[in-house]
C-alpha positions as CSV (number, residue, x, y, z in Angstrom):
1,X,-96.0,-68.0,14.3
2,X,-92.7,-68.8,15.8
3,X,-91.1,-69.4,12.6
4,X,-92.2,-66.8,11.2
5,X,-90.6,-64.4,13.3
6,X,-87.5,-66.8,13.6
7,X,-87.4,-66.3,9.7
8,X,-87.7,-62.2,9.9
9,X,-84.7,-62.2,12.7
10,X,-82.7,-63.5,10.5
11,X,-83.3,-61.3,7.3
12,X,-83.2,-57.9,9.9
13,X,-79.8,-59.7,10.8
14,X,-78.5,-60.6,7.6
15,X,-79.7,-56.7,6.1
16,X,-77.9,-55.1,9.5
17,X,-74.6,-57.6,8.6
18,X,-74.9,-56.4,4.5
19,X,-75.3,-52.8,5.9
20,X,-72.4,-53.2,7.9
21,X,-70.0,-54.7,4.9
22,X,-71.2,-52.1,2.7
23,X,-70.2,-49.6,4.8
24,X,-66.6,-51.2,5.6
25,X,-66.2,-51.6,1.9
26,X,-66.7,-48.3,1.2
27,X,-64.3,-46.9,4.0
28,X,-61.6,-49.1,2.6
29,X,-62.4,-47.9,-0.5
30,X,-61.8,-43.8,0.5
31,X,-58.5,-45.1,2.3
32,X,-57.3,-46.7,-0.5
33,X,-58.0,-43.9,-3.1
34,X,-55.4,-41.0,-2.9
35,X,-56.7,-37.3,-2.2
36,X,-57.8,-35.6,-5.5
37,X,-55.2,-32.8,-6.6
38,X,-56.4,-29.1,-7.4
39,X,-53.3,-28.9,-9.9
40,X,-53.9,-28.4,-13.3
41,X,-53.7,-31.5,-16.2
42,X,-50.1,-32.3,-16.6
43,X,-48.3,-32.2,-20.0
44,X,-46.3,-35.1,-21.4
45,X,-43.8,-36.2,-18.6
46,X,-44.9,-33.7,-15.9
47,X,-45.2,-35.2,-12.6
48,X,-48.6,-35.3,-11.1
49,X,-50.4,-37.6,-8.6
50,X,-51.8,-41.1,-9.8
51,X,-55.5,-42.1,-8.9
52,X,-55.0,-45.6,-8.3
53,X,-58.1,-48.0,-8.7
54,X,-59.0,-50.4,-5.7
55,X,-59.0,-53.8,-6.3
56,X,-61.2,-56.4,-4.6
57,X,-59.2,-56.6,-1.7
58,X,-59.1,-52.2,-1.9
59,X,-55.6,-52.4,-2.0
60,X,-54.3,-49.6,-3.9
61,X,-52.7,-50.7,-7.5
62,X,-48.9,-49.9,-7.0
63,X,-47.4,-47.5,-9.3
64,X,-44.9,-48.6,-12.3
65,X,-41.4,-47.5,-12.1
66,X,-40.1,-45.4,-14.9
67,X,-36.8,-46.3,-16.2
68,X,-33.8,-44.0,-16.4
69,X,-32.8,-43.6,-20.0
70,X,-29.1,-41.5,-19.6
71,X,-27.8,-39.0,-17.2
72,X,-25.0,-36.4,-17.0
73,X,-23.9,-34.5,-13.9
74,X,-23.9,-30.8,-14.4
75,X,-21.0,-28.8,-14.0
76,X,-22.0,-25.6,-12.0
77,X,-24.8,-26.6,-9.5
78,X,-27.5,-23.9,-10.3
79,X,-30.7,-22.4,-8.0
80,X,-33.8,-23.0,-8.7
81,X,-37.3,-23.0,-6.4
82,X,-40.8,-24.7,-7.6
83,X,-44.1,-23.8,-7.7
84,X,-46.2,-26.4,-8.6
85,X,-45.6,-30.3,-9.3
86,X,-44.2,-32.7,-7.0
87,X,-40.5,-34.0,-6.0
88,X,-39.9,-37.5,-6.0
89,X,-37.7,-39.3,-3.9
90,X,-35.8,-41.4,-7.2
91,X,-35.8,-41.6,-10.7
92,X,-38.3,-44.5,-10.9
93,X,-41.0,-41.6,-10.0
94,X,-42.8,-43.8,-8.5
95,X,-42.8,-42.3,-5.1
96,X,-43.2,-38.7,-4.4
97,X,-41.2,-36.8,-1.4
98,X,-44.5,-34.3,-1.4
99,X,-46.2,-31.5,-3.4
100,X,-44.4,-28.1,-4.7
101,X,-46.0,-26.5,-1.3
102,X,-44.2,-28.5,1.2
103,X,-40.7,-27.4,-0.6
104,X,-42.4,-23.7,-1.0
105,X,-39.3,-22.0,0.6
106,X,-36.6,-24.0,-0.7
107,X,-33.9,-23.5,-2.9
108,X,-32.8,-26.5,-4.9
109,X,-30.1,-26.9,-6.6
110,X,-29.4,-29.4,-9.7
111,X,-26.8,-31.6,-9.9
112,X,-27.8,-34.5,-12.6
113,X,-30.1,-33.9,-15.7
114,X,-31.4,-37.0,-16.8
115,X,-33.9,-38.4,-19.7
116,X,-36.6,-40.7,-18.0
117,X,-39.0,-43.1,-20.3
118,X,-42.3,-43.0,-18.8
119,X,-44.2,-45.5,-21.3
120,X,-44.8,-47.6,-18.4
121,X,-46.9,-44.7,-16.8
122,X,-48.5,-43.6,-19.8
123,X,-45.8,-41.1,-20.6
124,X,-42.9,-40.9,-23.1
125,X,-39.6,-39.5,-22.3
126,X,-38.9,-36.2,-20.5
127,X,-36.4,-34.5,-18.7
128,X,-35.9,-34.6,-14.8
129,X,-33.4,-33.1,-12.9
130,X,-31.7,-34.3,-9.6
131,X,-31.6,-31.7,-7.4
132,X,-30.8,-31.2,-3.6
133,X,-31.7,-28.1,-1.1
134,X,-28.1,-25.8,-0.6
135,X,-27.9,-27.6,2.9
136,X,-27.8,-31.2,1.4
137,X,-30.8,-32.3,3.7
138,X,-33.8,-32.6,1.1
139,X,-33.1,-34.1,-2.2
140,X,-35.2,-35.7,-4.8
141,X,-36.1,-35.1,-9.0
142,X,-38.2,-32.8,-10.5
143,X,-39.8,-32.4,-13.9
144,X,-37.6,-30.0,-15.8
145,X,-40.6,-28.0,-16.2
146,X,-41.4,-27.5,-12.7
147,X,-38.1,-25.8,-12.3
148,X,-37.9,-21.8,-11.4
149,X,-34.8,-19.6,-11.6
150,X,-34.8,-18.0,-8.6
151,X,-35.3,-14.7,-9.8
152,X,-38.8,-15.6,-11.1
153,X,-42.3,-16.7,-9.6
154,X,-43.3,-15.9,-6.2
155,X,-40.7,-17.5,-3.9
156,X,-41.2,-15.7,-0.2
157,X,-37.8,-16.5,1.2
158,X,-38.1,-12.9,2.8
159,X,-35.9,-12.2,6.1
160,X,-37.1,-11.2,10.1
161,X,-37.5,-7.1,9.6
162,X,-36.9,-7.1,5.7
163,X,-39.8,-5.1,6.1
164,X,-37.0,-2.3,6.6
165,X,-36.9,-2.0,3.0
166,X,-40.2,-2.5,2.0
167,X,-41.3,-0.5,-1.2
168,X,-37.5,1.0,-1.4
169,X,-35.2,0.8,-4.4
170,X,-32.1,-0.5,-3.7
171,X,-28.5,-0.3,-6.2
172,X,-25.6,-2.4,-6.3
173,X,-22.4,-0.7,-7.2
174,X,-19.7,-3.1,-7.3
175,X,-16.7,-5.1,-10.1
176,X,-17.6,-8.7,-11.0
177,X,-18.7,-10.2,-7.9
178,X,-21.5,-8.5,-7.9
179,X,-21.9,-8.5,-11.3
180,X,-22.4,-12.6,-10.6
181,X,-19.6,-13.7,-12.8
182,X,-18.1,-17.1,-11.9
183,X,-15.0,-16.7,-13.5
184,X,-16.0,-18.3,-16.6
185,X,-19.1,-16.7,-17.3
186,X,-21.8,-14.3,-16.1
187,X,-24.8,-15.9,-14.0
188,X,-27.7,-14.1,-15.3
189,X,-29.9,-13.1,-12.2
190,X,-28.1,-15.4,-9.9
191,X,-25.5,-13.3,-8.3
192,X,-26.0,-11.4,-4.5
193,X,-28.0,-8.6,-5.7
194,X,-31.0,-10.9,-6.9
195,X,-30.9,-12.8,-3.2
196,X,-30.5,-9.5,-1.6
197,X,-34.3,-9.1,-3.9
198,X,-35.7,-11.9,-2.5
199,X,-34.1,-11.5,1.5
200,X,-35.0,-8.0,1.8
201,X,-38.1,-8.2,-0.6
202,X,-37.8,-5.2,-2.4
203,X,-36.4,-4.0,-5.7
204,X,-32.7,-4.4,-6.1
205,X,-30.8,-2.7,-9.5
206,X,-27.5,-4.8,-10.1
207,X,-25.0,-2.3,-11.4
208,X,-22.3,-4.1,-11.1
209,X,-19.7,-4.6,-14.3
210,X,-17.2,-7.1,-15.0
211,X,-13.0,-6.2,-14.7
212,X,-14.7,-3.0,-12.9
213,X,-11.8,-0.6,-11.0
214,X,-12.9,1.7,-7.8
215,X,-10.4,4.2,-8.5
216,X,-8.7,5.1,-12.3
217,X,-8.1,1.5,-14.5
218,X,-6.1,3.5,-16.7
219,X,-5.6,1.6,-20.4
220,X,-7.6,-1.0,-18.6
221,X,-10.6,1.7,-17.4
222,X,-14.3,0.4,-17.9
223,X,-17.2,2.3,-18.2
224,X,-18.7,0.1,-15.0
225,X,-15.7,2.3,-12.8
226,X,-16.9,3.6,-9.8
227,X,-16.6,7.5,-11.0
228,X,-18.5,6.8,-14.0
229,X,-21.3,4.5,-12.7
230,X,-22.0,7.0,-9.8
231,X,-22.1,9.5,-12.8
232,X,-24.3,7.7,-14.7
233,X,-27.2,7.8,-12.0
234,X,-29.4,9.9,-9.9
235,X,-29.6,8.5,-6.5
236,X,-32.4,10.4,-6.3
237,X,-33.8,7.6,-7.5
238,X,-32.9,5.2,-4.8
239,X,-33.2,4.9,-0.7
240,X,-30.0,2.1,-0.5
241,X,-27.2,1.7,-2.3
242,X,-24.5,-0.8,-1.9
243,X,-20.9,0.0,-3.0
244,X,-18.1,-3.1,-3.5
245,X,-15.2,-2.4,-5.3
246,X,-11.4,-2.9,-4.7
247,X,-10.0,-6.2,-6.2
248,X,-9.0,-5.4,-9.7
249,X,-7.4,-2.2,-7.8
250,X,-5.6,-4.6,-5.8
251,X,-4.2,-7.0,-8.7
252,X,-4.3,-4.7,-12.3
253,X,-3.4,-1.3,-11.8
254,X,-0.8,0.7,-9.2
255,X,-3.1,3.2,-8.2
256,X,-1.7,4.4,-4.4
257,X,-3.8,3.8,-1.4
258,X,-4.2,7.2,-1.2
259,X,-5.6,7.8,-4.8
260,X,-8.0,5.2,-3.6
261,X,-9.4,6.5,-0.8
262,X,-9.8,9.9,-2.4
263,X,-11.7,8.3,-5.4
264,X,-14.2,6.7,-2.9
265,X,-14.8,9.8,-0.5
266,X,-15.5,12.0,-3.9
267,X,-17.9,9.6,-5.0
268,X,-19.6,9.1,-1.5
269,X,-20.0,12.6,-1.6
270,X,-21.5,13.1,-5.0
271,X,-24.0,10.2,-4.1
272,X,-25.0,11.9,-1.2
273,X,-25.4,15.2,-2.6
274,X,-28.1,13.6,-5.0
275,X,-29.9,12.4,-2.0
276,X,-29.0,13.6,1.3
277,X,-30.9,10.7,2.5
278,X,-29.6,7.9,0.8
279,X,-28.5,5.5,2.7
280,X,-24.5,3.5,1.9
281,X,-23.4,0.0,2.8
282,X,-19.8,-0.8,1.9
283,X,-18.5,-4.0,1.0
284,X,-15.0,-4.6,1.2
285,X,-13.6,-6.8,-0.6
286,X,-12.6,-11.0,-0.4
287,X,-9.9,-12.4,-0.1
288,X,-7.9,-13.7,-3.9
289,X,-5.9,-16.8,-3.8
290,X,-3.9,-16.2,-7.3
291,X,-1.6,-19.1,-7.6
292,X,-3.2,-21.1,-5.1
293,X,-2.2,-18.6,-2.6
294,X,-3.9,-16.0,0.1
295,X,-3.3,-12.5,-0.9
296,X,-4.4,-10.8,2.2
297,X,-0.7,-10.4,2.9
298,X,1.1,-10.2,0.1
299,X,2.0,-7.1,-1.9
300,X,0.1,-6.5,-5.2
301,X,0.9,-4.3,-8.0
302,X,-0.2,-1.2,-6.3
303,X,1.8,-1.7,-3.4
304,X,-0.1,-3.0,-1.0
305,X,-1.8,-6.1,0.5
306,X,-5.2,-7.1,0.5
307,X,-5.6,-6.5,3.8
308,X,-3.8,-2.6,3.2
309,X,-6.6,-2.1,0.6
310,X,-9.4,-3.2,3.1
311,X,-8.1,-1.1,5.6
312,X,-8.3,2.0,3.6
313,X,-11.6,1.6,2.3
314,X,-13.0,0.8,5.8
315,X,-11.2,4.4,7.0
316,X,-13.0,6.3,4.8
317,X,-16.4,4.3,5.4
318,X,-15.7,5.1,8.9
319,X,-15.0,8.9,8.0
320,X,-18.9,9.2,6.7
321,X,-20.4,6.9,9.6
322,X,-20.8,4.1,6.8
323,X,-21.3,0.3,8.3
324,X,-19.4,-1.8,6.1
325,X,-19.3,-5.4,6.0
326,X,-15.6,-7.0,6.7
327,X,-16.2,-10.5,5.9
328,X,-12.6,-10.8,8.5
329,X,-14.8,-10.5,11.2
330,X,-17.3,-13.4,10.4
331,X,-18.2,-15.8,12.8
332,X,-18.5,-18.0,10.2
333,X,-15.7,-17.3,7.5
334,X,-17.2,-17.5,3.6
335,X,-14.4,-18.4,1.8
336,X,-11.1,-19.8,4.0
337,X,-7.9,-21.6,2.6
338,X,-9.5,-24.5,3.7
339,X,-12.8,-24.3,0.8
340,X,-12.0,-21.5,-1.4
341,X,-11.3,-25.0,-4.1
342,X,-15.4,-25.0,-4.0
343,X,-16.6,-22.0,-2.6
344,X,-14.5,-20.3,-5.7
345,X,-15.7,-21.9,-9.0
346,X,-12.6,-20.8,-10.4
347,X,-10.7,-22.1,-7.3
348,X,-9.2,-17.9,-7.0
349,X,-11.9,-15.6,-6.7
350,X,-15.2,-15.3,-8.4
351,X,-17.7,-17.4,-6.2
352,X,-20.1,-20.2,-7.3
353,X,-23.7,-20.2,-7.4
354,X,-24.1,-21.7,-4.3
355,X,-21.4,-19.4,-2.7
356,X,-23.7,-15.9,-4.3
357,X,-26.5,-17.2,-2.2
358,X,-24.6,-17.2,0.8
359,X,-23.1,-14.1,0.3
360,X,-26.4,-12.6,-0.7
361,X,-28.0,-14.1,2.9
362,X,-25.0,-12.8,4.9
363,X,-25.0,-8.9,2.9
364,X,-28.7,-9.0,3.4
365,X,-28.9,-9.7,7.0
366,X,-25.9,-7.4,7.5
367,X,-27.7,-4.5,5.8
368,X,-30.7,-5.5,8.2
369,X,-28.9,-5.2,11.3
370,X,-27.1,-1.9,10.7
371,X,-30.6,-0.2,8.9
372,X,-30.3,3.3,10.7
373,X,-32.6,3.9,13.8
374,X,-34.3,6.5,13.3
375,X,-35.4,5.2,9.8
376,X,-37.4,2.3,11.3
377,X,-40.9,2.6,10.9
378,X,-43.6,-0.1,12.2
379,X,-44.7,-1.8,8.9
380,X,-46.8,-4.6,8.1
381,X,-45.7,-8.2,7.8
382,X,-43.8,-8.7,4.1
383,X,-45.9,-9.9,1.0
384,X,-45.1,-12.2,-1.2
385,X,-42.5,-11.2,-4.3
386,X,-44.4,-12.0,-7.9
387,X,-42.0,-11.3,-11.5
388,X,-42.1,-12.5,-14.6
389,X,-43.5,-16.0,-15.6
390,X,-41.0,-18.4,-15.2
391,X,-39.1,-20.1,-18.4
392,X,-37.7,-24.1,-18.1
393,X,-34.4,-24.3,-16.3
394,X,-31.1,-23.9,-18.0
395,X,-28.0,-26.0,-17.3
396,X,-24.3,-24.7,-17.6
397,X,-21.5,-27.1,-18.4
398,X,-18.2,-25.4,-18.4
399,X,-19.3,-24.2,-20.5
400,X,-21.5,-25.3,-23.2
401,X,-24.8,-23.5,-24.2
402,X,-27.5,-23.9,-21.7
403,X,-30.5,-26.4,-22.9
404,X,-34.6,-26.0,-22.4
405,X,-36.8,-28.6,-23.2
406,X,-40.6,-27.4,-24.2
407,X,-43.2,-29.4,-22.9
């Protein structure tokens, strides 16, 4: 009787003990297998997270490295945000930095494109780019195809009390800067007007037009003038418009200061006469370094200095209560003698890419702060902005045709 119940002690024992171990084992087992992913099934080369099998020790199997098959730094570093897939911290893409969500607000921009052979993780070769965020602080690759211009997708970078401008339709009048030429070519939906679209969230019209003149070019005259772009629309159509002429005035043609500032407070009025309620930011213009120098004081064909030119335009802003943004008076300057080289792409005056963000943060929180008073209405918080489906990202090389790879 005794050993009997000696003997059931130890089977109750060793079933408790095998109870416990199962119960161990499995834990290890969750810990060691990586959370399941809600993403859809990735196409040749796309990143997506690896379920790694346990082994008998539920260690988790280590991923393969991929190896990197060529690679070429791009030219112009161009914008781009993500949506979906995941960044990884080097081209082995074996490690990721985190998921499309963690990086939902930022901006990356791509400095290497690069073909990576996959075979070793089931995967052939594919394109990846090497991006980093416009601060420098976050950094990483990322599938081609996970790539968004930033014009496209939903990307909520949407400023404190862009809600100003919710639901209104905003017009950019302006030469090539806002145009978003970079001195060697035009940057399709990259220039201010398309941040001011995604810091304001609203609608945002660029009408701006390359080698355009505020006052009369003359032989050189475009139909993206001041005079006949202001013809050309009702601003009954719009609630903000944005007006940033001045520098091919400055350099091409030797219109007076006067003839200038008459051309501007003609077409201020004419805008205003379509809509009384309209309301006008001015831009004045930056500062040109032609021959490696500042123009803000020297004398250009009409003339005058830059600076001359500025001051005139900011009179007759002044004349119709219009705030107007000096980029002088920045805390901060943009573009100094110091980095015009690579806040210019062309080192004299059309910005870069990364440059038209900055502007287009600094013009969109400028047009915050001086939104008229008695305009402000209590909204609700900002939605999300949704366009187009996004395409594969494009690379400029100075200046070859851009490239998209189908996956």
């Amino acid at each position: 009787m005794r050993m009997k119940n000696k003997r059931v002690i130890v089977i109750t024992i060793a079933a408790l003990l095998g109870m416990s171990t199962a119960v161990t084992t499995q834990a290890a087992s969750k810990a060691a297998t990586p959370t399941k992913t809600t993403t859809s099934t990735p196409k040749s080369g796309q990143s997506s997270a690896s379920s790694s099998k346990t082994t008998s020790s539920s260690t988790a199997k280590s991923i393969p490295a991929a190896t990197l098959v060529s690679s070429t730094t791009v030219d112009e570093e161009l914008p781009y945000h993500i949506e979906k897939g995941y960044v990884y911290t080097s081209s082995k893409l074996d490690k990721q930095a985190g998921p499309a969500k963690d990086f939902s607000k930022v901006t990356w921009y791509t400095e290497k494109k690069a073909v990576i052979d996959r075979s070793a993780q089931g995967s052939g070769n594919s394109v990846w780019y090497y991006v980093k965020s416009g601060s420098g602080a976050q950094f990483g690759w990322i599938w081609q195809g996970n790539l968004e211009p930033i014009s496209e997708g939903t990307f909520d970078i949407a400023m404190k009390n862009s809600d100003y401008f919710k639901n209104q339709n905003i017009i950019c009048l302006g030469d090539s800067i806002t145009k978003g030429y970079d001195g060697y070519e035009t940057l399709d939906n990259m220039g201010y007007p398309n941040w001011l679209n995604r810091y304001l969230n609203t609608t945002v019209l660029n009408a701006g037009y390359n080698g355009a003149f505020l006052c009369d070019g003359g032989e050189q005259e475009t139909t993206g003038d001041l005079t006949p772009t202001v013809n050309s629309h009702n601003f009954k159509n719009y609630d903000v418009a944005t007006i940033a002429y001045g520098t091919n005035d400055y350099g091409h043609v030797s219109n007076s200061l006067s003839d200038i500032q008459t051309t501007l407070r003609q077409n201020i009025k004419k805008m205003k006469s379509d809509n009384k309620n309209l309301i006008i930011y001015g831009i004045l213009p930056t500062t040109m370094y032609d021959s490696d120098t500042n123009s803000d004081n020297i004398i250009g064909k009409g003339g005058f200095t830059m600076n001359d030119l500025r001051d005139a335009e900011a009179e007759v802003y002044k004349e119709f209560n219009i705030p107007y943004l000096d980029w002088r008076k920045d805390t901060t300057q943009l573009i100094t003698d110091s980095n015009h080289e690579y806040r210019l792409y062309d080192e004299r005056l059309h910005p870069s890419a990364k440059t038209y963000q900055l502007m287009g943060r600094e013009i969109a929180q400028f047009m915050i702060n001086n939104y008229p008073k008695d305009k402000i209405k209590t909204t609700k918080k900002s939605t999300k902005t949704t366009t187009k489906k996004a395409t594969t990202p494009t690379m400029v090389t100075k200046k070859v045709a851009k490239t998209t790879t189908t996956k």
